[in-house]
C-alpha positions in Angstrom: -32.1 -21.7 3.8 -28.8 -20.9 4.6 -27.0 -22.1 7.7 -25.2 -18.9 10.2 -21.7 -19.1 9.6 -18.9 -18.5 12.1 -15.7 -16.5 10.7 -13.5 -19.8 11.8 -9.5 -18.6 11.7 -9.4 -21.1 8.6 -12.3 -19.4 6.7 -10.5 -15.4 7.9 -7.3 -16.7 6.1 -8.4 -18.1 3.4 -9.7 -14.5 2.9 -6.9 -13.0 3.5 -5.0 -15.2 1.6 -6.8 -14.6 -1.0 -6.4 -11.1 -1.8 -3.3 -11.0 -0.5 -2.3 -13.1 -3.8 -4.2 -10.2 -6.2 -7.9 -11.1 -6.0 -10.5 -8.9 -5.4 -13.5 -8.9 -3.4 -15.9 -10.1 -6.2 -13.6 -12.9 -7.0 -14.0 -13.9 -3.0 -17.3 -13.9 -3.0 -17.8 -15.1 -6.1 -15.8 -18.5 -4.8 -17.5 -18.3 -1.7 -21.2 -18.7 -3.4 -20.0 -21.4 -5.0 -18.8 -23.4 -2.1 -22.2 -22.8 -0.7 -21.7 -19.6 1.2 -25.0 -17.4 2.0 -24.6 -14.5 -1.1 -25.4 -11.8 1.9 -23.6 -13.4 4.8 -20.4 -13.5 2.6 -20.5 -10.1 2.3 -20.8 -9.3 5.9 -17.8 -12.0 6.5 -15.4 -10.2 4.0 -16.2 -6.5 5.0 -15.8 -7.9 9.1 -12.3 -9.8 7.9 -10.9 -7.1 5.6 -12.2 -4.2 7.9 -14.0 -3.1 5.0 -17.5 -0.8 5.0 -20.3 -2.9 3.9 -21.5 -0.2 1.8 -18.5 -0.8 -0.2 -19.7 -4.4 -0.6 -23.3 -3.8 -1.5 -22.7 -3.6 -5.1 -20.2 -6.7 -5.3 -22.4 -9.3 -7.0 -19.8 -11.3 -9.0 -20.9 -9.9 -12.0 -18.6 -7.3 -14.3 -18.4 -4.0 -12.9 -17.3 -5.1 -9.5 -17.0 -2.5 -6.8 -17.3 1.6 -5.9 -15.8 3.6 -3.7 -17.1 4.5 -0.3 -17.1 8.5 -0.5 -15.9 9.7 3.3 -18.7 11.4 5.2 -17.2 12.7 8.2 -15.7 16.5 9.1 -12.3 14.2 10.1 -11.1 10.4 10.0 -8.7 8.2 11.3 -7.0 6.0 8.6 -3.5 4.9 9.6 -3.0 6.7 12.6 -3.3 9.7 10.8 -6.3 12.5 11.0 -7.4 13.2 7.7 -10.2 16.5 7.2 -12.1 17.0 5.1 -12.9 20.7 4.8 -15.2 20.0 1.3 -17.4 17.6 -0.3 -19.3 18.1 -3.3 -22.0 15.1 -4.3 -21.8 15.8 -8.2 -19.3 14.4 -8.6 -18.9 12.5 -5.7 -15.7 14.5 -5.1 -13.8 15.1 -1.3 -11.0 17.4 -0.3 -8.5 15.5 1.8 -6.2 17.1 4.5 -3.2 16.0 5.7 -3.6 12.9 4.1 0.3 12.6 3.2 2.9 13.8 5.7 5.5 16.5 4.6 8.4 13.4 4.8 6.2 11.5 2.3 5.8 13.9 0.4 9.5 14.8 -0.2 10.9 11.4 -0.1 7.7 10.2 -3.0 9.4 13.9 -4.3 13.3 12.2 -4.2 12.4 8.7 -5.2 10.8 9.9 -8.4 13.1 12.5 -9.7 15.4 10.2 -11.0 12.8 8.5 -13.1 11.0 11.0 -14.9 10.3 11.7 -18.6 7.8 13.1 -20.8 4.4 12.3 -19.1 2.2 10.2 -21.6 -1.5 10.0 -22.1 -3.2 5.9 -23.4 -4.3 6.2 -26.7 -7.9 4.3 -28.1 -5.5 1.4 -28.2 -4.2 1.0 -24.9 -0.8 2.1 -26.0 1.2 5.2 -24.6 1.4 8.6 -26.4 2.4 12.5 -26.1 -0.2 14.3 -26.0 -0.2 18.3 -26.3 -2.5 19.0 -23.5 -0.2 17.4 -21.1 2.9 19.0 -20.6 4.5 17.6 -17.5 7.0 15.1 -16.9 6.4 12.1 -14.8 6.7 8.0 -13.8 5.2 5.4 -12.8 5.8 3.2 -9.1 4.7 -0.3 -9.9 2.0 -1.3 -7.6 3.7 -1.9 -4.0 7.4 -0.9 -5.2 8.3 0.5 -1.9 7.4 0.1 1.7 6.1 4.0 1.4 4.2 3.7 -2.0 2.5 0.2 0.0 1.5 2.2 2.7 -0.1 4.9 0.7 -1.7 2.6 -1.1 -3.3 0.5 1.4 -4.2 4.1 3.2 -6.4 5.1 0.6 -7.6 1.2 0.2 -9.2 1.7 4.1 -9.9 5.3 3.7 -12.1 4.3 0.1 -13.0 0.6 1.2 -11.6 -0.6 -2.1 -8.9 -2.7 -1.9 -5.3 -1.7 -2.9 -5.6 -4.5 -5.7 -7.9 -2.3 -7.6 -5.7 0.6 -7.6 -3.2 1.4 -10.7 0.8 2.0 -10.0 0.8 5.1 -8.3 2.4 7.9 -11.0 4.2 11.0 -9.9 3.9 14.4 -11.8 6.0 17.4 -12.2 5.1 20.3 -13.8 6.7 23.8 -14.1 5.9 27.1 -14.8 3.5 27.1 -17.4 3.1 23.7 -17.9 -0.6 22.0 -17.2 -3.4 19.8 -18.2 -6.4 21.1 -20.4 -9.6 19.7 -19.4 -10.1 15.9 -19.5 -12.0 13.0 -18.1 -10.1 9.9 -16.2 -12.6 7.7 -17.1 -12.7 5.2 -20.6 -14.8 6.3 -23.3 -16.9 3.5 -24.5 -17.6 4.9 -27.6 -13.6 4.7 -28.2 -12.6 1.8 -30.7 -10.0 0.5 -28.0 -12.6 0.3 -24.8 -12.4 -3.3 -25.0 -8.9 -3.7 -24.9 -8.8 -1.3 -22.3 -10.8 -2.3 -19.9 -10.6 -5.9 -20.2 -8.1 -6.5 -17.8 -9.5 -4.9 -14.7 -12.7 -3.0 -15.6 -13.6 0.8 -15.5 -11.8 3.8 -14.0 -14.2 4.3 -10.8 -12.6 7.0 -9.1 -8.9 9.2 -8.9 -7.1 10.7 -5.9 -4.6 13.2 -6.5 -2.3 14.5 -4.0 -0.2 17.2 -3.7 3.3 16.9 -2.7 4.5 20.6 -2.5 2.3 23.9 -2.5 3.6 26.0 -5.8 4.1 29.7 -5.3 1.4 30.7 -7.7 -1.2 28.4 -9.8 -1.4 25.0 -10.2 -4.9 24.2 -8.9 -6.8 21.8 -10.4 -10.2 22.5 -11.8 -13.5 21.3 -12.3 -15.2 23.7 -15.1 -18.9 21.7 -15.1 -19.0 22.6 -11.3 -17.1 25.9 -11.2 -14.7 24.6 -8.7 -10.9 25.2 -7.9 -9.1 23.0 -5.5 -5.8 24.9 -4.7 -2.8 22.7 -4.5 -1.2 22.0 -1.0 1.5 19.9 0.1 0.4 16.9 1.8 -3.6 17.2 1.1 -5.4 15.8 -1.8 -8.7 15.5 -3.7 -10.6 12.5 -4.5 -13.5 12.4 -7.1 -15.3 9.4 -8.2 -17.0 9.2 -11.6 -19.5 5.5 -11.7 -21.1 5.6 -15.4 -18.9 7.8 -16.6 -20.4 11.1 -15.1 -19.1 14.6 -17.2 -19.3 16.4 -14.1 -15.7 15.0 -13.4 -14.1 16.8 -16.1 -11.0 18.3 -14.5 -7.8 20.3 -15.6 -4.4 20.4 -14.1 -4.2 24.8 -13.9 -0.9 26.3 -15.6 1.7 26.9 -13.3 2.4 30.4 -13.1 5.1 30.4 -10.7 7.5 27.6 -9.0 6.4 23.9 -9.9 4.1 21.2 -8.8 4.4 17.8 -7.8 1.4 15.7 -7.4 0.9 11.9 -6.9 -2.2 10.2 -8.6 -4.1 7.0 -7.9 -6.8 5.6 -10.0 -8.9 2.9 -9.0 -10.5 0.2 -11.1 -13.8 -2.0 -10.8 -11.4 -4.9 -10.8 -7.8 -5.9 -9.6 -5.6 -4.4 -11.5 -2.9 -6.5 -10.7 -0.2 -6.7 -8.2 3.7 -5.6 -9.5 2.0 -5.1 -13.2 3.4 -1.8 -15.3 1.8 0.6 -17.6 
């Protein structure tokens, strides 16, 4: 029998401390069980000292696969001081549509600070290892995890509005397409029939879920598309969508549409089952 244990300012630190130096929540409560910590207590501890959702924490048993997404529930939340809608939720995939969840200043200043950096967008081959790939015809770039005071607050955004921690999440990469330029159907997740899974995956788990976000509304086109579900999300500056794909679930299957007129700028965050790692590049 486990003793009740108070959150003492020493114990909330260490927490904090913690993840603040790139662990994730498995990693916490894997330390904490075996310093003699109540398994189901921890969990309440963390979620209470990282404001988390316990749901988020209820499949965190220190084992591989570590943690999933919360998927938001509500017509509206509050994350950030900002009011974030949610006008459409679909539960295969667990999928959301996210308003306002960037501001039009993000937007254009994500917009300015990636223009400079942009080059032929790749796609990771079976090996880990960055390739072009025909069906993506974009340019884009990569922010390394945290790289500016506006990519940290985006990032820690989405950590409280998913109740994953930013540690999990992969640099945030910026997109630009124009007219005719898209993305044919394709799943975020890792195959694990692919020769390279291992190597993949090794370092921080599983894709779990992606948010992309829209950082200007193009004149015509540019949607992105779920065929399996017959579903069209039409790009719009500052909103996003979020999808979520545990165990690999087809459903997700998405395409970035053609742009038929103007361009498109999007943002996109993938989350992992694991930290990721703090300042790390692709």
């Amino acid at each position: 029998m486990y003793p009740r244990v108070t959150i003492t300012p020493e114990l909330r630190e260490w927490i904090l401390a913690t993840t603040r130096a790139g662990h994730g929540v498995d990693d916490v409560l894997r330390l904490m069980k075996e310093n003699g910590y109540d398994p189901r207590q921890s969990r309440s501890i963390v979620a209470e000292v990282m404001k988390l959702p316990l749901a988020a924490l209820h499949a965190s048993t220190g084992k591989p696969g570590g943690l999933r997404t919360t998927h938001p529930e509500a017509p509206e939340v509050v994350v950030d001081g900002r009011t974030i809608g949610i006008p459409l939720s679909v539960d295969a995939p667990a999928l959301r549509v996210l308003d306002g969840l960037l501001s039009e200043r993000e937007c254009a200043d994500l917009i300015e600070l990636a223009r400079p950096r942009l080059q032929r967008a790749l796609t990771v081959d079976s090996d880990g290892k960055q390739q072009i790939d025909q069906r993506r015809t974009s340019e884009g770039m990569f922010f390394r995890a945290g790289e500016t005071p506006l990519v940290a607050a985006i990032e820690q955004r989405l950590a409280q509005l998913l109740g994953v921690p930013a540690s999990h999440g992969e640099g945030l990469q910026i997109l630009h397409y124009g007219p005719g330029q898209e993305y044919e159907p394709h799943y975020d997740w890792f195959d694990p029939a692919l020769p390279g899974y291992d190597k993949l995956t090794a370092r921080a788990g599983q894709r779990i879920a992606s948010v992309v976000m829209y950082l200007n509304t193009p004149e015509r086109g540019g949607g992105t598309a779920f065929p399996e579900i017959g579903l069209t999300v039409t790009a719009r500056r500052g909103a996003a969508v979020y999808f979520a794909y545990e165990g690999g679930d087809q459903s997700s299957l998405h395409a970035g549409l053609p742009v038929l007129q103007g361009e498109k700028w999007i943002a996109t965050h993938w989350l992992r089952e694991r930290p990721f790692g703090q300042g790390s590049k692709r």
